[in-house]
C-alpha positions as CSV (number, residue, x, y, z in Angstrom):
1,X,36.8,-39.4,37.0
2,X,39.9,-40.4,34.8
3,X,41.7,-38.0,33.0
4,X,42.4,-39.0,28.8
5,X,44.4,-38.0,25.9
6,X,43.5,-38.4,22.2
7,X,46.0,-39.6,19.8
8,X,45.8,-40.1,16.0
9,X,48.9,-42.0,14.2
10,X,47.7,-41.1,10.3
11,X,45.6,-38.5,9.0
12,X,42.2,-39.1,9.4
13,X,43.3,-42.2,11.0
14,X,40.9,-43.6,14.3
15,X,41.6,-41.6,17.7
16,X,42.8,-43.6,20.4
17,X,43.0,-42.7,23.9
18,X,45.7,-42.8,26.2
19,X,46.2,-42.1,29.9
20,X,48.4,-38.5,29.6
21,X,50.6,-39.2,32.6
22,X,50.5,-35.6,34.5
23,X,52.4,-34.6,30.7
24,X,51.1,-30.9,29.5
25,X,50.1,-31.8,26.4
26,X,47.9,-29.3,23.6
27,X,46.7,-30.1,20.5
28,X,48.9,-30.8,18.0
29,X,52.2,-31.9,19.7
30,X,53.6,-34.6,19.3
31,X,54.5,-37.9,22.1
32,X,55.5,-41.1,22.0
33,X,53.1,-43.8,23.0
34,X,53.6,-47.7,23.5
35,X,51.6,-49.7,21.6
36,X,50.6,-53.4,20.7
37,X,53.5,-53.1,17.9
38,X,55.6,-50.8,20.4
39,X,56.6,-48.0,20.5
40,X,55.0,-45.3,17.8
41,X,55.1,-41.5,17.2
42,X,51.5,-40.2,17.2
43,X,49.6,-36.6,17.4
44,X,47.4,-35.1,20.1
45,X,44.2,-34.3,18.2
46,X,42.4,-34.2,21.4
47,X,43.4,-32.4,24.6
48,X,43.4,-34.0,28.1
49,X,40.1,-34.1,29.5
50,X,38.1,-35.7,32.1
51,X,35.7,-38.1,31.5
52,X,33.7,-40.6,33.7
53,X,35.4,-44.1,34.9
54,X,32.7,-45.8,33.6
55,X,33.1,-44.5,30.1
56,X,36.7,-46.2,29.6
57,X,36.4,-49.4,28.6
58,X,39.7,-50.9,30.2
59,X,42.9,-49.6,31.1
60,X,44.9,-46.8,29.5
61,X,48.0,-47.0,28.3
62,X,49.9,-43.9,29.8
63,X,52.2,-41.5,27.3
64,X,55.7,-41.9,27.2
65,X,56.2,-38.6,26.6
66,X,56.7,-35.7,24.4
67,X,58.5,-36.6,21.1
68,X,61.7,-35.1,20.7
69,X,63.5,-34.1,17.5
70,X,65.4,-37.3,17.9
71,X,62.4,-39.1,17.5
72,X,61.3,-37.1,14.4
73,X,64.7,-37.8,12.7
74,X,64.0,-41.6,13.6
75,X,60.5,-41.9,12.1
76,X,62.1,-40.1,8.6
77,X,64.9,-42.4,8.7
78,X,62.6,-45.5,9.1
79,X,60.4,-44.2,6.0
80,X,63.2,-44.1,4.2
81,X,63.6,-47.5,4.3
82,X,60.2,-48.9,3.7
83,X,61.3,-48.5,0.1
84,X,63.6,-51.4,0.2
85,X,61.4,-53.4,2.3
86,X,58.5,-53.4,-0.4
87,X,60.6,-54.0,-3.1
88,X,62.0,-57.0,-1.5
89,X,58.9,-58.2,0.1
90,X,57.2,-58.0,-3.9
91,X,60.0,-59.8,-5.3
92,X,59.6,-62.7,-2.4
93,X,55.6,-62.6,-3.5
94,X,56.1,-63.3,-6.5
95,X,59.1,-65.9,-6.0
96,X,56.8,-68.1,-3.9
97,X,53.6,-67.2,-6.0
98,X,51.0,-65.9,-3.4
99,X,47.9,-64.4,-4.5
100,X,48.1,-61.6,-2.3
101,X,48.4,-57.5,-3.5
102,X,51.3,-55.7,-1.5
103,X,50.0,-52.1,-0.6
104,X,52.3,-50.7,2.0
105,X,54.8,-51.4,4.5
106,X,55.8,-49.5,7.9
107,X,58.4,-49.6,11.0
108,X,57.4,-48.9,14.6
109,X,59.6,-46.1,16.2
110,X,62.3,-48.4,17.5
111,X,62.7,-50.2,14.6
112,X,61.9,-53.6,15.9
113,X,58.6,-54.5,14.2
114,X,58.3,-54.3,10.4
115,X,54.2,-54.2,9.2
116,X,53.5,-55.2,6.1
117,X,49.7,-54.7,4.5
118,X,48.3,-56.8,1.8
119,X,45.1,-57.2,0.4
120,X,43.5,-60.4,-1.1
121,X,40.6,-62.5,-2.3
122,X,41.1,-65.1,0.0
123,X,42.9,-66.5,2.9
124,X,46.9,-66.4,2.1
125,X,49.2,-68.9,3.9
126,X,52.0,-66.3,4.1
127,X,54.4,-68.4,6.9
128,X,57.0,-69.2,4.9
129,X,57.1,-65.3,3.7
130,X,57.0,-64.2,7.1
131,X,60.3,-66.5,7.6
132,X,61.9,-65.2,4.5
133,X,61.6,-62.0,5.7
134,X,62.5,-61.7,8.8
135,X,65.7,-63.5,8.0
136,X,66.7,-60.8,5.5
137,X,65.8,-57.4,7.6
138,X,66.3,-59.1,11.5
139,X,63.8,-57.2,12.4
140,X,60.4,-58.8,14.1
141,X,57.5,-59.2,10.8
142,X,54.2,-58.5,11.2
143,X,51.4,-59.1,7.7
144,X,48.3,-57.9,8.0
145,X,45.8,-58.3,5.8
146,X,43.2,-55.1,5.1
147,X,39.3,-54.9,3.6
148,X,39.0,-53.1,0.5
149,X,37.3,-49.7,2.5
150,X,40.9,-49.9,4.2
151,X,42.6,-50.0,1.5
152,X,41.0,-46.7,-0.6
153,X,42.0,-45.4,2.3
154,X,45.3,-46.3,2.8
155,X,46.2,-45.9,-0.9
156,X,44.0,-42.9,-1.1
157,X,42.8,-41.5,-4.7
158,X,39.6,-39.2,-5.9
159,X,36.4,-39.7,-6.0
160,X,33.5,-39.3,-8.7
161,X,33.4,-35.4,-7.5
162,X,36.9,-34.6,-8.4
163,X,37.6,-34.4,-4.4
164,X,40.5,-36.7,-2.5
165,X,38.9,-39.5,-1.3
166,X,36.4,-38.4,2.0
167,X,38.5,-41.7,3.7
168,X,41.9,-40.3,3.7
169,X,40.8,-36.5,4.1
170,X,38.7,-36.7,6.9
171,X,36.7,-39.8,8.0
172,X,38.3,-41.5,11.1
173,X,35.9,-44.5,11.0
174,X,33.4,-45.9,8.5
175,X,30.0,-45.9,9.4
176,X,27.6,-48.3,7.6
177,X,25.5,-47.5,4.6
178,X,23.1,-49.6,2.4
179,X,21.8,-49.6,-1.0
180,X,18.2,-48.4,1.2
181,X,20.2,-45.1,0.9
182,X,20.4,-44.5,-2.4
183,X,16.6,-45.8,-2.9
184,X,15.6,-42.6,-0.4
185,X,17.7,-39.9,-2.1
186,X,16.4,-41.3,-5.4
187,X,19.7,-42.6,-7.2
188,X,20.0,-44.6,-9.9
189,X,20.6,-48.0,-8.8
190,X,23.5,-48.5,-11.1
191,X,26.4,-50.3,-8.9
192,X,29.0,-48.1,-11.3
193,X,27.5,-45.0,-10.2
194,X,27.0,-45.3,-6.4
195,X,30.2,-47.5,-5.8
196,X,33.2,-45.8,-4.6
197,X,37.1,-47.0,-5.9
198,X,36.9,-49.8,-3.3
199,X,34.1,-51.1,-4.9
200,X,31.8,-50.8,-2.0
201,X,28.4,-48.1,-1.7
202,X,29.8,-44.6,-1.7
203,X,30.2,-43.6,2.1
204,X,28.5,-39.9,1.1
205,X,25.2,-41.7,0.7
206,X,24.7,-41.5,4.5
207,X,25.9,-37.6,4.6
208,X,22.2,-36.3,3.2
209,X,20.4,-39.6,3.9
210,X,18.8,-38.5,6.8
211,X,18.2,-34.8,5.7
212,X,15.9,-36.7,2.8
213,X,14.3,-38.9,4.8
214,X,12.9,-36.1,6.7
215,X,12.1,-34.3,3.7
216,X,10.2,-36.9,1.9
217,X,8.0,-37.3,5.0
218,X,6.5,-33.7,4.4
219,X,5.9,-35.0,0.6
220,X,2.5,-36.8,-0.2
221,X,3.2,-39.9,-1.6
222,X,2.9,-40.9,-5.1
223,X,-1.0,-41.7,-6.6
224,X,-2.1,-39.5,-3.6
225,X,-5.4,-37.1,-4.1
226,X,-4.3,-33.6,-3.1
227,X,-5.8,-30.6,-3.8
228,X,-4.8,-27.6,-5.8
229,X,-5.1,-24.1,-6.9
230,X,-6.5,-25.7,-9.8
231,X,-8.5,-28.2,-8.7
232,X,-8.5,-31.9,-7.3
233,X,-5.3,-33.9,-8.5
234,X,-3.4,-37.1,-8.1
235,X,0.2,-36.9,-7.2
236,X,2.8,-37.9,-9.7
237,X,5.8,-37.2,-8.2
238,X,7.8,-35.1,-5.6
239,X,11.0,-33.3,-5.4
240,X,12.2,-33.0,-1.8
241,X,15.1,-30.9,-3.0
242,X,12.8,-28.6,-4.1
243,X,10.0,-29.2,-2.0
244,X,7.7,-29.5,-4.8
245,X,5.0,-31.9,-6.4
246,X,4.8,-32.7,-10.0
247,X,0.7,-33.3,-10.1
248,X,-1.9,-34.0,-12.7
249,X,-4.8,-32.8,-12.7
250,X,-8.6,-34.4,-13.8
251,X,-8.0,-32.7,-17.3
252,X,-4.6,-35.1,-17.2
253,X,-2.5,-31.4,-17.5
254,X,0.8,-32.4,-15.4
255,X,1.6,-29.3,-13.1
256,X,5.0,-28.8,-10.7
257,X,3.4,-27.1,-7.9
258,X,5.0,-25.6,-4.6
259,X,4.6,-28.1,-1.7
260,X,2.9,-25.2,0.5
261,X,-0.3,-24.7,-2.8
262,X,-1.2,-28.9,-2.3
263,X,-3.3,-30.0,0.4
264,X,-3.7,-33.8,1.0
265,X,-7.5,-34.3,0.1
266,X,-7.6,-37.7,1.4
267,X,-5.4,-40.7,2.8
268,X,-6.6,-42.8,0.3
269,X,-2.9,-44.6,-1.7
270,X,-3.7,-44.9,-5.1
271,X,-2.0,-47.6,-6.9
272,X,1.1,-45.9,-9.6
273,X,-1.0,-45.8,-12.7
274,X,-4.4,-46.8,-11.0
275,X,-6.8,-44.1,-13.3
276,X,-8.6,-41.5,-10.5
């Protein structure tokens, strides 16, 4: 058994894990951690725990320790400065004409490494900007350049509900979703209306996609013979919302009937406008 922390360095940022040390740690506080870019000031959104060897994939780092108020003041003192880095790193941009969007900027705790994040079309040969910048804040610089998922959610915004973006309120990861999504839950198949602001299929098409998928497996399909209250009928359409069926019926009357009044009268797949 090996005994884990879980630590989160942005809102609804990925949890990482980290080997608490014998440090009393809750939910909530703060500690300093050592990372690939240093040292950084992150939040216990998980509480030590015991898990399985086998489940850890390598090595954990251990925590430093609890953050102090000195390290609070640090990381405020740092932001204050990112300002100034952007502006200059824009100007230096634009000076040596890269086709690259600037989006944020950030120090590590200590001050030592400066992160820019950029987004672009294609590869950017950003050496010489790496150079220039380093020179001016003598500081070690770091670009790194984000998809267009990562960047909704590091720029944040609101989606077509009205709602902050689900990326920067509460999704740690992204999980996949295809255009087979909207198909099931019926949605137009308009890229403008089941896109998101990064351009990419909404990630709320996989909240209900399974609930549908199990609903439209209790719905006969469409051409289907059923039979009804009122007599035999071909199926024209369901709602699995509802859990109804839009029928018509030998006379050609079209009837929405509850799903529980149709009975599937034979297994027989009608072609979609095939006469019965």
């Amino acid at each position: 058994m090996a005994e884990i922390v879980g630590i989160r360095f942005k809102k609804a940022g990925r949890v990482y894990y980290f080997d608490p040390a014998g440090i009393d740690l809750e939910v909530n506080d703060y500690v300093v951690v050592e990372t690939t870019r240093g040292l950084e000031l992150g939040r216990v959104v998980i509480s030590p725990k015991q898990v399985l060897a086998s489940e850890i994939a390598g090595p954990l780092k251990p925590v430093v320790r609890k953050a102090e108020p000195e390290d609070v003041s640090r990381v405020q003192e740092l932001d204050s400065k990112v300002e100034e880095a952007l502006a200059e790193c824009g100007r230096l941009i634009a000076e040596l004409n890269l086709p690259m969007k600037l989006l944020s900027a950030e120090y590590n705790l200590d001050g030592s490494r400066l992160t820019f994040f950029f987004s672009a079309v294609e590869r950017v040969d950003f050496r010489r900007l790496v150079r220039e910048l380093a020179n001016r804040f003598k500081v070690r610089v770091e670009l790194r350049q984000i998809r267009p998922r990562d960047e909704a959610k590091l720029i944040g915004g609101f989606g077509r509900c009205g709602r902050p973006l689900c990326c920067m309120s509460f999704l740690s990861e992204f999980a996949p979703v295809s255009i087979r999504m909207a198909k099931e839950q019926d949605l137009p198949l308009n890229p403008m209306k089941i896109s998101g602001v990064c351009g990419r299929l909404l990630c709320c098409l996989g909240y209900e996609n399974e609930q549908y998928r199990i609903m439209k497996e209790k719905l006969p399909k469409e051409g289907q013979r059923v039979s009804t209250p009122m007599g035999i009928a071909s199926v024209v359409q369901g709602n699995p919302l509802k859990e109804t069926v839009l029928v018509r019926l030998e006379s050609g009357t079209t009837v929405e009937l509850p799903l529980t009044k149709v009975t599937i009268e034979d297994k027989h797949l009608d072609k979609p406008g095939e006469k019965n």
